[in-house]
C-alpha positions as CSV (number, residue, x, y, z in Angstrom):
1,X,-54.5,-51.0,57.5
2,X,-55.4,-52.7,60.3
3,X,-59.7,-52.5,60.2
4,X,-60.3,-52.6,63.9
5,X,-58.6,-48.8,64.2
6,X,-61.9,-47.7,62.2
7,X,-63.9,-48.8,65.1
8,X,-62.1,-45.6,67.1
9,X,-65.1,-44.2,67.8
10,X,-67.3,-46.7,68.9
11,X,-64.5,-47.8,71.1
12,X,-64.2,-44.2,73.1
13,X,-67.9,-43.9,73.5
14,X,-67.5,-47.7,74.6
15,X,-64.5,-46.6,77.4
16,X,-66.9,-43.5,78.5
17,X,-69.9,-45.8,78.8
18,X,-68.2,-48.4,81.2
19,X,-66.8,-46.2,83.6
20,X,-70.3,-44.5,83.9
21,X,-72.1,-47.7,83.7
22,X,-75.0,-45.7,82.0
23,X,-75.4,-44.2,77.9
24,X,-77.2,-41.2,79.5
25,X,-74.4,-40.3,81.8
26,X,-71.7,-41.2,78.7
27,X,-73.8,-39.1,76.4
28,X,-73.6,-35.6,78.7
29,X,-69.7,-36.7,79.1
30,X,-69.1,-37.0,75.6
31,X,-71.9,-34.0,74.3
32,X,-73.7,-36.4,72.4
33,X,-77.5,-37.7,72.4
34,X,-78.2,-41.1,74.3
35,X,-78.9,-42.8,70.7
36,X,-75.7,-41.7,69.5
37,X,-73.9,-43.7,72.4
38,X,-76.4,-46.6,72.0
39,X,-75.8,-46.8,68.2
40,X,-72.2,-46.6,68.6
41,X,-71.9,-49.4,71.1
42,X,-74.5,-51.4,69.1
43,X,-72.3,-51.2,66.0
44,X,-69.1,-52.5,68.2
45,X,-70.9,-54.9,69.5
46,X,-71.4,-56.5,65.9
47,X,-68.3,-56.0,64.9
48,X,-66.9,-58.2,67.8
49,X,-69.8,-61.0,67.9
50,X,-70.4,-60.4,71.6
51,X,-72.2,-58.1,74.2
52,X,-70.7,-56.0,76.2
53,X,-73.4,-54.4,78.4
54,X,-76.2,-56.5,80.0
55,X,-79.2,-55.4,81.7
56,X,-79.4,-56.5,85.6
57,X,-82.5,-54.7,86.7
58,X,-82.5,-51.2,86.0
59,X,-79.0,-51.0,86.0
60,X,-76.4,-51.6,83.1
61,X,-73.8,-53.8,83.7
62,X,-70.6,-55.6,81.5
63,X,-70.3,-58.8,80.5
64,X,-67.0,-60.5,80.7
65,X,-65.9,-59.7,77.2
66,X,-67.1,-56.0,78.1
67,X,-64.6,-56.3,81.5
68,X,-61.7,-57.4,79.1
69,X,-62.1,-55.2,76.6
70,X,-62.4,-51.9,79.3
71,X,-59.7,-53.1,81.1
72,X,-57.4,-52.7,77.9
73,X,-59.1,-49.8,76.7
74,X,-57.9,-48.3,80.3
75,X,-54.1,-49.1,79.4
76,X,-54.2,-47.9,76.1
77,X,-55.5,-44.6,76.9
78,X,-53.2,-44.1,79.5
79,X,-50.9,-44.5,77.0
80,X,-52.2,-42.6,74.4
81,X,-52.7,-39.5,76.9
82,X,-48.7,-39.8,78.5
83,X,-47.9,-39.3,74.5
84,X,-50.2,-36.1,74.3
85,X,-48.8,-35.1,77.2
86,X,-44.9,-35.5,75.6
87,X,-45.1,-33.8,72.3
88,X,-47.8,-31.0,73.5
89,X,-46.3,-27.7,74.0
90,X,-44.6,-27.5,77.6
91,X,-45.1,-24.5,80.4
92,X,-42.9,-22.1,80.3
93,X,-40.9,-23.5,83.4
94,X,-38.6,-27.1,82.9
95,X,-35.7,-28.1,80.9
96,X,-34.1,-26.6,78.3
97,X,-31.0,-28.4,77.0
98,X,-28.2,-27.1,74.9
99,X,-25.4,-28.4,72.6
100,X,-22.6,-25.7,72.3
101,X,-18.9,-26.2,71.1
102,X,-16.6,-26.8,74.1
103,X,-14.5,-23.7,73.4
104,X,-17.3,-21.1,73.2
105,X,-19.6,-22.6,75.6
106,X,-16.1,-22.4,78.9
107,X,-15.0,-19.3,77.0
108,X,-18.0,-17.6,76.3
109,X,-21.5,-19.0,77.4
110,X,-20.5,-20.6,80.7
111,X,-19.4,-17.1,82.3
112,X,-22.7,-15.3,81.4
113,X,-25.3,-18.1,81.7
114,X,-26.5,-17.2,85.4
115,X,-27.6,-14.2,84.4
116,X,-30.6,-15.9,82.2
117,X,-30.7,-18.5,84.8
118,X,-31.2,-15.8,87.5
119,X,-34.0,-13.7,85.2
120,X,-35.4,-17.5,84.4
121,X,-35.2,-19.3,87.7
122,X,-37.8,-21.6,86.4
123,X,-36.1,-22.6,83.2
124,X,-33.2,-25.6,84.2
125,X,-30.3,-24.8,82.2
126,X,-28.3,-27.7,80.9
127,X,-25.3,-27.0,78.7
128,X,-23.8,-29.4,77.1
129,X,-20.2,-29.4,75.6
130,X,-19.0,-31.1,72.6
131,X,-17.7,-30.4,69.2
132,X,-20.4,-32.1,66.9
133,X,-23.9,-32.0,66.1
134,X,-27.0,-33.7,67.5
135,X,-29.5,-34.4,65.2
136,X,-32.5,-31.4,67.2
137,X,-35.4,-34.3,66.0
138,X,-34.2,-36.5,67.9
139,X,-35.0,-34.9,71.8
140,X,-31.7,-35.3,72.9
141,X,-31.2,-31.5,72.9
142,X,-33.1,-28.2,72.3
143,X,-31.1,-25.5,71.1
144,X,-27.6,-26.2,69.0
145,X,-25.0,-23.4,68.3
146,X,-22.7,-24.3,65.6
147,X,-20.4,-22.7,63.6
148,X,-21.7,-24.6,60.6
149,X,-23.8,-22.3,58.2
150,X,-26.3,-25.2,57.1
151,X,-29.7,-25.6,59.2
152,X,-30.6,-29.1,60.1
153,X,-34.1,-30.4,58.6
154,X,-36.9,-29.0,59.9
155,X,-35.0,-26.5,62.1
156,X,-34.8,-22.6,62.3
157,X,-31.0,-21.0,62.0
158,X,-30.6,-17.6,63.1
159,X,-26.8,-15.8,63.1
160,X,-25.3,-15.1,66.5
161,X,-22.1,-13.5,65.6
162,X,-19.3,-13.0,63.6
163,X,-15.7,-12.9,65.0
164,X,-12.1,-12.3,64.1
165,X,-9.5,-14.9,63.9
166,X,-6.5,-13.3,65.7
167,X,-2.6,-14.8,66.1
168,X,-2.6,-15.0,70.1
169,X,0.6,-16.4,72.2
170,X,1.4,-16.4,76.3
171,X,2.7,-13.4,78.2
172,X,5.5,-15.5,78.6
173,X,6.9,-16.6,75.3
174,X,5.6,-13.1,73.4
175,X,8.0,-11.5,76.1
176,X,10.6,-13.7,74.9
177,X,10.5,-14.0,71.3
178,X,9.3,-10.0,71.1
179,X,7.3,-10.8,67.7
180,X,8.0,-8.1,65.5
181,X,7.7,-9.6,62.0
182,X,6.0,-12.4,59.8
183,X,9.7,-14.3,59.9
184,X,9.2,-14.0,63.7
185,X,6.8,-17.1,63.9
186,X,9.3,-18.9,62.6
187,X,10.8,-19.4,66.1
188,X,8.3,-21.5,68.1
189,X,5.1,-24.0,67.1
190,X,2.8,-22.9,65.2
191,X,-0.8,-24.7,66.2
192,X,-3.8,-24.8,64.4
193,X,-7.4,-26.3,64.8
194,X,-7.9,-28.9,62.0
195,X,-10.2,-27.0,59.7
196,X,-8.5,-25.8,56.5
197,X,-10.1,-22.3,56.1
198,X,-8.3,-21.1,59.7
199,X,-4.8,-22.8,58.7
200,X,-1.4,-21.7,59.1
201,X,-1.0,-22.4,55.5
202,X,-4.0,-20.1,54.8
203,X,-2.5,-17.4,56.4
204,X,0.9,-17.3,55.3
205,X,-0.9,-17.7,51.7
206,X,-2.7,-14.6,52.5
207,X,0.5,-12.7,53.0
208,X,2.1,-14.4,49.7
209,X,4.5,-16.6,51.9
210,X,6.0,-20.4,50.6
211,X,4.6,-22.6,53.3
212,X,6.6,-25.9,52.7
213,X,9.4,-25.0,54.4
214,X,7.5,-24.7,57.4
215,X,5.4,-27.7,57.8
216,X,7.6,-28.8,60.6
217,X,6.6,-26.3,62.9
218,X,2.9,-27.0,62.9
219,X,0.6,-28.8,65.3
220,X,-2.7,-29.6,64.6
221,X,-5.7,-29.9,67.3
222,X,-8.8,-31.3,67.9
223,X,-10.7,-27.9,68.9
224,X,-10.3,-24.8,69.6
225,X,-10.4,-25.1,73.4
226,X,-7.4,-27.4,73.1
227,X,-5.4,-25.0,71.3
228,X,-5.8,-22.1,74.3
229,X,-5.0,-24.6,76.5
230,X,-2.1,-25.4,74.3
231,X,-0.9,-21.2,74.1
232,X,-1.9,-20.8,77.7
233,X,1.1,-23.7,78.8
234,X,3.5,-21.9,76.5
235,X,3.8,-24.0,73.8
236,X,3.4,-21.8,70.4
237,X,1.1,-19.4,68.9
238,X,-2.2,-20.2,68.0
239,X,-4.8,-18.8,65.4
240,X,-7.9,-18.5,67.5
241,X,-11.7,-16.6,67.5
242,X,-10.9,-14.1,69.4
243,X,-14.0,-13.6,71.3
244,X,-13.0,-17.2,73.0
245,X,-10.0,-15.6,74.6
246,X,-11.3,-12.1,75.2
247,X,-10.7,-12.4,79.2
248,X,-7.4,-13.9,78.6
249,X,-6.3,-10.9,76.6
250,X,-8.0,-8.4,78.7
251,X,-5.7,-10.2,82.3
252,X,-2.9,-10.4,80.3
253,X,-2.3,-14.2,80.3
254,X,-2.3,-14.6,76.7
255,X,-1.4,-11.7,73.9
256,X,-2.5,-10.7,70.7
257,X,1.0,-11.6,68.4
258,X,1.5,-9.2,65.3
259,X,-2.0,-7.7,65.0
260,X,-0.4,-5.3,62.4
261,X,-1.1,-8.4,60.1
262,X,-4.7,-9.0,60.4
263,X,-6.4,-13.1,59.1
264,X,-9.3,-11.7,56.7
265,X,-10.9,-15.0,57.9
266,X,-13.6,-14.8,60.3
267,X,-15.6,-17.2,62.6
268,X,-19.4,-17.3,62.4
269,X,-21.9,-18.7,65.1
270,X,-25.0,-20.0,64.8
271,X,-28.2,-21.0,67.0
272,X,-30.6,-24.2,65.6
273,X,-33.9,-24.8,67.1
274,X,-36.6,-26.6,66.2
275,X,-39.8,-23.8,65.7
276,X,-42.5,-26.0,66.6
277,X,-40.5,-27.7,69.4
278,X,-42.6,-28.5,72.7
279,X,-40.2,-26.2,74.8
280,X,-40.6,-23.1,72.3
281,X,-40.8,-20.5,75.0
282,X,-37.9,-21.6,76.9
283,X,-35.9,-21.4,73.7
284,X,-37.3,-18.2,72.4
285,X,-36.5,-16.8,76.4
286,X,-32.6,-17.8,75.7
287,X,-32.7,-16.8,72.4
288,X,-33.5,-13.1,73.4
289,X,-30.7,-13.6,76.2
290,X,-27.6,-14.5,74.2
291,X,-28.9,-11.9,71.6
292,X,-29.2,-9.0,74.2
293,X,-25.8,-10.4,75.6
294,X,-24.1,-10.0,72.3
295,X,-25.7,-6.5,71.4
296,X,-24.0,-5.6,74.9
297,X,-27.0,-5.2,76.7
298,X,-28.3,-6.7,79.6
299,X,-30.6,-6.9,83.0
300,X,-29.3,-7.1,86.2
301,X,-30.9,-10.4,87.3
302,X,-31.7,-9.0,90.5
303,X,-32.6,-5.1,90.4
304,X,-34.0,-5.3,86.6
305,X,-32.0,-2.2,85.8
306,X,-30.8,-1.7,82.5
307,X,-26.8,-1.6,82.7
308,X,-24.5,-1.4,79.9
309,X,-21.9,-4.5,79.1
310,X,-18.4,-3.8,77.2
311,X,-19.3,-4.6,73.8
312,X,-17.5,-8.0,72.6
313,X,-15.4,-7.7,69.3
314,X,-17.6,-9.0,66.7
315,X,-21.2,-8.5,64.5
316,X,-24.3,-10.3,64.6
C-alpha cells in the first residue's frame, strides 16, 4: 500500500488550512481545536521534508512547495467529490433507463409507457430494445425485464407475469385454410422462435404427434417480434405469448388458430434491478407502474381518478 494515502488526514486539514490561510479559521471549518490543525500540518510537514506555511507578519502564508501541493490537492478533490456525486443516491427526478425484449417492449410496454411518463414527468424514460442482457453493474441500464428466471449478481428479481403460448395466424390465411384440426397445420409454415421449450416439435409432442415428417414446414426466428411480423404478412402460423399480440387479436388482424388445443407451455417475465442502485426511486416509481398496469389498474395521468383497465390474459 501506497504510505502517502495514510497521511489523508493531515492532507484535508492541509487543503482547509490553505484556502483559509489561517489554523483558527480551518479549525471552526473542520470542528476541530487550533492544535489539532497545527499538529496535523506539523506531522505533514515532516513527512514531506519541507514547509508549507511561513509566517509573513501576522499573517500565514505558503511556501512554494505549499502552492504545489494545494494546487493538486484542489484537482484531486474535485475529483474525488464528482465521484461522490455519481454513485450517491440521485433525486427523484432524471434518467431511468430500461432494457426490455423488442417484442414485449412494441407490443406491450411502448403502448402504456406515457401514462407513467405523464404521472412522472420528471422521470426521463428511455426504453431500450433488444433481445439480450446487459450486465445492471455495469450503468449501462437500470431496470432489465427478461424472460430468464435467474437474477444477475447483486440484483433484485421480482415476477411480472405469466402468459399463455397460443397458435395465432392472419385474418387472411385462417379464412383460407379454415383450421379445424391438428392435420390442418399441415398446409402452410409453421414458424417458431428459436428456443426449444416453445417449439413446434414440443407441441406436436404434447399431442402425441411424429414430428419428422414435418420438419420441412418449419421456420425458425430470431425473436418473437420477428415472428408477428412474419404471421401479420401472411406467411404461416406462429406459436406466440399471447399477451404480445393481444391488440392484434382484439382488431382482428391476426387470429387465435385451433384454441381447442391449448400449449401447456407458458411465458414468464421478469424485472432485474439493482436494490442499492443510485436511481432506486425512479425504479421503485416504474416498478409500481407496470405492476398496477398488469393487476389492471391504473391512474388517469391527468385527473388522478381511478379507472379500471381490461384485465390482460395472464398471472403475476
Amino acid at each position: 500500500m501506497d504510505t502517502r494515502v495514510t497521511h489523508l488526514k493531515a492532507i484535508h486539514y492541509f487543503a482547509v488550512a490553505s484556502k483559509t490561510l489561517s489554523y483558527t479559521k480551518a479549525a471552526q471549518e473542520l470542528f476541530v481545536s487550533q492544535a489539532a490543525v497545527s499538529q496535523q500540518i506539523r506531522l505533514l510537514e515532516e513527512h514531506l521534508g519541507n514547509k508549507l506555511f511561513y509566517r509573513a507578519g501576522r499573517d500565514m502564508q505558503l511556501t512554494t512547495q505549499g502552492h504545489i501541493l494545494a494546487e493538486h490537492l484542489g484537482e484531486a478533490f474535485s475529483l474525488i467529490e464528482k465521484g461522490l456525486d455519481r454513485v450517491k443516491a440521485e433525486p427523484f427526478a432524471g434518467n431511468l433507463s430500461i432494457i426490455c425484449p423488442q417484442s414485449f417492449a412494441s407490443s406491450w410496454v411502448m403502448p402504456k409507457l406515457w401514462r407513467f411518463t405523464a404521472m412522472h414527468d420528471e422521470i426521463t424514460a428511455r426504453l431500450l430494445c433488444c433481445d439480450y442482457r446487459e450486465d445492471l453493474r455495469a450503468g449501462n441500464a437500470d431496470i432489465d425485464i427478461t424472460t430468464e428466471v435467474d437474477s444477475q449478481k447483486d440484483c433484485q428479481q421480482i415476477k411480472l407475469l405469466e402468459t399463455n403460448l397460443v397458435l395465432v395466424a392472419s385474418k387472411s390465411l385462417a379464412e383460407s385454410i379454415k383450421f379445424q384440426s391438428i392435420d390442418d397445420l399441415l398446409k402452410c409454415w409453421l414458424i417458431q422462435a428459436d428456443e426449444a421449450e416453445f417449439s413446434w416439435s414440443a407441441f406436436f409432442t404434447e399431442y402425441g404427434i411424429d414430428t419428422n415428417v414435418k420438419q420441412k414446414l418449419w421456420a425458425e426466428v430470431g425473436s418473437w417480434y420477428m415472428g408477428i411480423s412474419a404471421v401479420k404478412a401472411g406467411h404461416g402460423v406462429f406459436i406466440c405469448p399471447e399477451i404480445m399480440i393481444q391488440d392484434d387479436l382484439l382488431s382482428g388482424e391476426l387470429v387465435h388458430v385451433l384454441p381447442q388445443l391449448p400449449f401447456s407451455k407458458r411465458l414468464t417475465f421478469y424485472m432485474n434491478y439493482q436494490e442499492f442502485s443510485p436511481r432506486i426511486e425512479r425504479i421503485k416509481a416504474f416498478e409500481k407502474w407496470i405492476l398496477d398496469e398488469l393487476a389492471g389498474v391504473t391512474v388517469d395521468p391527468f385527473d388522478h381518478r381511478h379507472q379500471s383497465l381490461k384485465p390482460i390474459t395472464g398471472e403475476h
